[in-house]
N, C-alpha and C positions, 0 to 999 in steps of 0.2 A: 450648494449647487445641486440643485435636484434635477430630477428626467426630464422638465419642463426646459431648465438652462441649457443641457446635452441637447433635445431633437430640435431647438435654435442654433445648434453650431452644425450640426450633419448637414452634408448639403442635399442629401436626396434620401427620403425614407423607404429602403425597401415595402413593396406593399403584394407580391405575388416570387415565389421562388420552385425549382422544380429539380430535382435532381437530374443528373443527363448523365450516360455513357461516359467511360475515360475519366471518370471522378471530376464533371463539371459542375454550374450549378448555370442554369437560366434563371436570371434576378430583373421584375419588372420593378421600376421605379416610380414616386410619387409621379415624378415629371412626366412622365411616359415612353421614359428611357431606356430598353431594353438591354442586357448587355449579359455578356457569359464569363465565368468567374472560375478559372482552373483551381483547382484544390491541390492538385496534385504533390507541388512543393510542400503544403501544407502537414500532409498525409506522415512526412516523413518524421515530425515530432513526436514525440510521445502523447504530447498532449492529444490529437487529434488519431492515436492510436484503431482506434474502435471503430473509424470512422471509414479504414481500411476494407472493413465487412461491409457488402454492397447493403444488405439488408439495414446498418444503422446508417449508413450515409445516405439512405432513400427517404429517412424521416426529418428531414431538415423543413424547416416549416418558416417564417419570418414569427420573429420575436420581437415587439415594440419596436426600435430605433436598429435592431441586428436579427441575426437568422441564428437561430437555435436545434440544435438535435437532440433526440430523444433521450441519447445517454450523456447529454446536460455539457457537451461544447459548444462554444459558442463562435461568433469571429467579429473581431472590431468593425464598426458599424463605418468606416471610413477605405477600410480595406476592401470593402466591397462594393463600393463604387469607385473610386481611386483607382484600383488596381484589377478592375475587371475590362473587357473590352465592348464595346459596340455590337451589339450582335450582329448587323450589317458590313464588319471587321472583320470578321472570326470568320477563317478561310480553311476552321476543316467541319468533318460534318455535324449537326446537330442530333441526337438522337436521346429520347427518353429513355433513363435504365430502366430495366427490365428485372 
């Protein structure tokens, strides 16, 4: 099962991601799906420790089939469409961090 098999089972490839204020993420999709992706829960593992510092949570970039940060976390490539909302849903404000 190689990467080819994996971005046949995702249902949407990220393809543009932008960090936001309040540890969000704007995530645009193959489809043309926009949608906003709280981290916040996230934040509270160890694993995603580093990501607590606005400056490394600002280098999140899309990685092949998921979205990758600088100091090398990553987030299941399903969890971020799945579990993100509709941008035109998301009923507080939008804003690029800073």
């Amino acid at each position: 099962m190689g990467a080819d098999y994996m971005e046949n089972k995702i249902e949407e490839l990220p393809i543009e991601v932008k960090a936001l204020e309040d540890f969000l993420l704007y995530i645009k999709f193959q489809n043309g799906e926009e949608k906003i992706y709280d981290m916040k829960e996230m934040l509270k593992f160890d694993y995603y420790k580093n990501l607590r510092d606005k400056e490394n949570f600002k280098t999140v970039k899309v990685f092949g089939i998921t979205l990758k940060w600088s100091t090398g976390e990553d987030i299941a490539p399903e969890k971020i469409y799945f579990n993100s909302v509709p941008i035109n849903e998301f009923n507080s404000e939008i804003k690029e961090m800073k």
